[in-house]
C-alpha positions in Angstrom: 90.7 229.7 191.1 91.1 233.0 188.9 89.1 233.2 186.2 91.5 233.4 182.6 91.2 234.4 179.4 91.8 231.9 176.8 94.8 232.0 174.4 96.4 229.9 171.8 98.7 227.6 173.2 101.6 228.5 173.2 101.3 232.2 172.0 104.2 232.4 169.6 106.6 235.4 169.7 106.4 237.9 166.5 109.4 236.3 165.5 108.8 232.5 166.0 105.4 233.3 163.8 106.9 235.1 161.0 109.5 232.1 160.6 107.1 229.6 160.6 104.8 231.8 157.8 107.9 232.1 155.8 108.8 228.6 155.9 112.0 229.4 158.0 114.0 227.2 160.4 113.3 227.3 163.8 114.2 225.6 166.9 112.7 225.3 170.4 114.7 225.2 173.7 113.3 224.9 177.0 113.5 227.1 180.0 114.6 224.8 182.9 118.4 225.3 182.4 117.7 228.9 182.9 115.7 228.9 185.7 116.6 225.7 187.6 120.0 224.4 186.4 122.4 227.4 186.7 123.8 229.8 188.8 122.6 234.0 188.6 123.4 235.6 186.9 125.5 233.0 184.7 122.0 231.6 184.2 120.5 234.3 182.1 124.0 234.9 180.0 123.5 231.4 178.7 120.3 231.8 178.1 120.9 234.7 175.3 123.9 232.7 174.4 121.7 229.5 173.6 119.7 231.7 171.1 122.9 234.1 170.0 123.9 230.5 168.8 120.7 229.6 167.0 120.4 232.9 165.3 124.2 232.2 164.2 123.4 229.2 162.4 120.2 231.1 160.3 117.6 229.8 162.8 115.4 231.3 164.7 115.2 230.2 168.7 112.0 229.8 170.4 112.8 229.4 174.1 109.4 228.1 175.7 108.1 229.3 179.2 104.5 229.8 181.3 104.4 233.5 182.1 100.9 234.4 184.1 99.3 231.6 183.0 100.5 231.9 179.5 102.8 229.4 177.9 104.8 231.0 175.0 107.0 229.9 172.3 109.5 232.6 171.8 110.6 235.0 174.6 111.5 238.7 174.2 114.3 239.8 176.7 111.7 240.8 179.4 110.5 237.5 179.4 113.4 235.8 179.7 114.8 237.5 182.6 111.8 237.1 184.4 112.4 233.3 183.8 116.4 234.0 185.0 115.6 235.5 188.0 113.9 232.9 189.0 111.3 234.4 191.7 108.1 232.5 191.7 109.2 230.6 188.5 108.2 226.6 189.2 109.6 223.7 187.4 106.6 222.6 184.9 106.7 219.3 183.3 103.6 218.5 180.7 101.4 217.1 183.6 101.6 220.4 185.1 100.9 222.8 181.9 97.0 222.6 182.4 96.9 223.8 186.5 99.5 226.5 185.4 97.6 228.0 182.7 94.6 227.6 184.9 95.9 229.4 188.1 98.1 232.0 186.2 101.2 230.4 187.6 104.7 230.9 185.9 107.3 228.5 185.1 110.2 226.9 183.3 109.1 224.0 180.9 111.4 220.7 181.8 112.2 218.4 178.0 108.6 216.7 178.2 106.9 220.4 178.8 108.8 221.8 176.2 108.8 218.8 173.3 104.6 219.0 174.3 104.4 223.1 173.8 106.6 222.9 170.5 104.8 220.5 168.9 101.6 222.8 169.7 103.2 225.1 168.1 104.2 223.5 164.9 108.0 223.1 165.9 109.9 220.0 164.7 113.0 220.5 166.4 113.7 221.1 170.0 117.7 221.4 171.2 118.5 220.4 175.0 121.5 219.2 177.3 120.4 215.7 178.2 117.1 213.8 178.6 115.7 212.5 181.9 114.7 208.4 181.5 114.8 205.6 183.7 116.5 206.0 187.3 118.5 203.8 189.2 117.0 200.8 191.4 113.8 201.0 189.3 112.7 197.9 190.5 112.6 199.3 193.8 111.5 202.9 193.8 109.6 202.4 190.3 111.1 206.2 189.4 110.8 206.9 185.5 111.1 210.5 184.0 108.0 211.7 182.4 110.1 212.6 179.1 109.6 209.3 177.9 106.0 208.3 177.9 105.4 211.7 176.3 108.0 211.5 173.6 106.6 208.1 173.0 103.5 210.1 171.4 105.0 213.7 170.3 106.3 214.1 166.9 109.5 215.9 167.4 113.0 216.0 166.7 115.3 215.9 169.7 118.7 216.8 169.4 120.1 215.8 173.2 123.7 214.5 174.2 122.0 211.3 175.4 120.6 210.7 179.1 122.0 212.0 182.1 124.7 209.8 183.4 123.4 209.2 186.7 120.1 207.8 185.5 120.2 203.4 184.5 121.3 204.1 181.0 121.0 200.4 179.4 117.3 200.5 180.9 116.2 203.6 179.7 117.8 202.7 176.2 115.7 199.8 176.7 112.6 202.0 177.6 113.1 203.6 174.6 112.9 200.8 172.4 109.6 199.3 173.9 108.2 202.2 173.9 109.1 202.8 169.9 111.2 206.1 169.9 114.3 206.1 167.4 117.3 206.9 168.1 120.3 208.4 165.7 123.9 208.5 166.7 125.2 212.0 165.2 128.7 210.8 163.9 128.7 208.1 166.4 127.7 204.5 166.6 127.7 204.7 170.5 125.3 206.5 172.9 126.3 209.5 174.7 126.5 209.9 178.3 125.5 213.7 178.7 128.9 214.4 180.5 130.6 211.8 178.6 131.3 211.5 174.7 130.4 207.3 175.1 127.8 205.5 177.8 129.6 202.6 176.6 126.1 201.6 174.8 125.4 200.7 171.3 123.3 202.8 168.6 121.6 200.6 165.8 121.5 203.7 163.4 124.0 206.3 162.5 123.9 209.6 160.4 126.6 212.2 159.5 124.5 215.1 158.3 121.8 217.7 159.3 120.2 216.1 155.4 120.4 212.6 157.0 118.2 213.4 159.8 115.9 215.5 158.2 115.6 212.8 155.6 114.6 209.7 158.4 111.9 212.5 159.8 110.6 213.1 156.3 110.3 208.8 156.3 108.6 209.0 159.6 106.0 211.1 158.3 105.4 209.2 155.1 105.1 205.9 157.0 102.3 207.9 159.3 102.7 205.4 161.7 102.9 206.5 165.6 103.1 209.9 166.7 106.6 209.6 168.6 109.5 211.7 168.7 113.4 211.2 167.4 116.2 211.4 169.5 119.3 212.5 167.8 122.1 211.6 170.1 124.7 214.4 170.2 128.5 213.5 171.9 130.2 216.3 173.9 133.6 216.7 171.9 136.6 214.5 173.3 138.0 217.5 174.2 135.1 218.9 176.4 133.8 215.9 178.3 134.3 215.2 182.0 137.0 213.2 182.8 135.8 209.6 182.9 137.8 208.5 185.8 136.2 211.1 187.7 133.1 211.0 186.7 133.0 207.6 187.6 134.6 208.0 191.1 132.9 210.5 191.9 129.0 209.5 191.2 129.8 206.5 192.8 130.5 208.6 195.8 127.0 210.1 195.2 125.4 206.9 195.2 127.5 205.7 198.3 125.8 208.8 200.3 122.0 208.7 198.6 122.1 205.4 200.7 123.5 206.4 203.8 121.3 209.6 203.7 118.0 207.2 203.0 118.0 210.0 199.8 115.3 208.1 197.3 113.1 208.6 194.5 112.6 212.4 193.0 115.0 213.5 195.3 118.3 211.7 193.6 118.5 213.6 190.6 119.1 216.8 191.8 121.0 215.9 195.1 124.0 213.8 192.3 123.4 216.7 189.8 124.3 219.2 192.8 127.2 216.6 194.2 129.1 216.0 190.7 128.5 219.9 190.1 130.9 220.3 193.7 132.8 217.4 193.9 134.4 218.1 190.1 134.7 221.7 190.9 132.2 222.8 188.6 133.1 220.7 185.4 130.4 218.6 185.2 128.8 221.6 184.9 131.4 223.0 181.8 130.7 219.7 180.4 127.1 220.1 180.3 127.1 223.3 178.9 129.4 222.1 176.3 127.0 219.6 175.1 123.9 222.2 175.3 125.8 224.5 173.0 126.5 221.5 170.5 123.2 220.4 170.7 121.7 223.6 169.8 124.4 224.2 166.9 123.3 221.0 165.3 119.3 222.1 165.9 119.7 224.5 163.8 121.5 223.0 161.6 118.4 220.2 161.3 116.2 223.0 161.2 117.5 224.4 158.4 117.7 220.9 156.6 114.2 220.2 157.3 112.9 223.6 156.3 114.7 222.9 153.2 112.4 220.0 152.3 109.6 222.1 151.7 
């Protein structure tokens, strides 16, 4: 194993640290979406769109990667098309940030890497597509996405349009709860269903405003109870979602051929993400980027709100 120098982790671009000296709003977004979850070179456009975005609403972006062993909060161009192209770039959730820093590996940080690395960093708001939670036929294949666990004990804000659709949604809502990480509906009193505006689940708590929400993490802090995260659940516009009737038919068609191809466990996720994406002719995959641009709207938007406080 290479010997490596030690840094602060994450390293924060020039950028990210004057913000944060300044008292300015920033907000982290991860690196998976780029590497992992789009097609090149569409991939690396989004990428400088996500942060164009940001930058538009008077935040700063800090997109969080491993480069060489290095995590970083805030990537200059280089940096980020060395995550886009995608060439020895791994998929690094938190359990995985201590080998890659040790082995001078690269890769792009999944929610729970990410949420983990901002908060490091002194980020309280981190913008993403949807989180990962609790899969189908638990009981059986005992599958849960690390996101959860760790956003039961990481104090950040994450703005999300709910949890994928393919995923058990009342049990990860469910998760959630034990597990004592709130959840806001953003003008809504139902939870989202990443593709879809409504999982046709309930919210308990609803706010209408970037002040609401920085006003409940402001309460979290003076409670000083549990360090655990904040979900703020995000709809895709009407306008924008997948079509529900097709969505439905067609990831029960994904379901139907998990089980005739014996397809179980970590394996489901990206084989119905990769189904929907061809069987809708690419709209899931509109749809998802309509909620990622939403979501990062309203980050900065929170950001700002929160940065406001002090």
């Amino acid at each position: 194993m290479p010997q490596h120098r030690a840094h602060a982790v994450p390293v924060l671009s020039d950028e990210v640290r004057e913000a944060l000296a300044a008292n300015r709003p920033v907000v982290a977004l991860e690196s998976t979406i780029i590497a992992h979850g789009l097609p090149r070179p569409r991939n690396l456009e989004v990428g400088l769109e996500l942060e164009a975005l940001v930058r538009a609403e008077g935040a700063v972006p800090a997109t969080i990667a491993v480069l060489d062993g290095v995590a970083y909060a805030g990537l200059d161009k280089a940096r980020l098309e060395r995550i886009a192209a995608g060439e020895g770039v791994r998929k690094l959730g938190h359990r995985d940030l201590a080998p890659a820093l040790a082995t001078g590996a690269s890769g792009a940080t999944t929610v729970s890497a990410t949420a983990f690395l901002a908060a490091r960093a002194g980020l309280r708001v981190f913008a993403t597509g949807g989180l990962g939670g609790v899969h189908r036929e638990w009981t059986s294949s005992q599958d849960e996405s690390a996101d959860l666990p760790l956003l039961a004990r990481t104090r950040i804000t994450v703005v999300c349009a709910g949890v994928k659709s393919i995923l058990d949604v009342p049990a990860t809502l469910q998760r959630l709860e034990t597990l004592g990480v709130g959840i806001l509906g953003y003008g809504t009193g139902r939870f989202p269903g990443f593709y879809l505006t409504d999982s046709g689940h309930p919210v308990d708590w609803t706010v209408d405003s970037p002040h609401e929400v920085a006003e409940v993490m402001a309460a979290q802090d003076v409670l000083a109870g549990p360090e655990s995260a904040l979900i703020v659940a995000n709809p895709v516009p009407e306008s924008e979602q997948l079509d529900p009737q097709l969505h439905d038919r067609v990831l029960a068609e994904g379901l139907a051929r998990c089980r005739e191809r014996g397809i179980t466990g970590q394996a489901v996720t990206p084989f119905l993400l990769d189904f929907l994406a061809r069987a809708t002719a690419g709209a899931s995959l509109e749809a998802n980027l309509a909620a990622v641009r939403g979501n990062v709207r309203l980050g900065a938007r929170i950001a700002g709100a929160w940065a406001a406080r002090a």
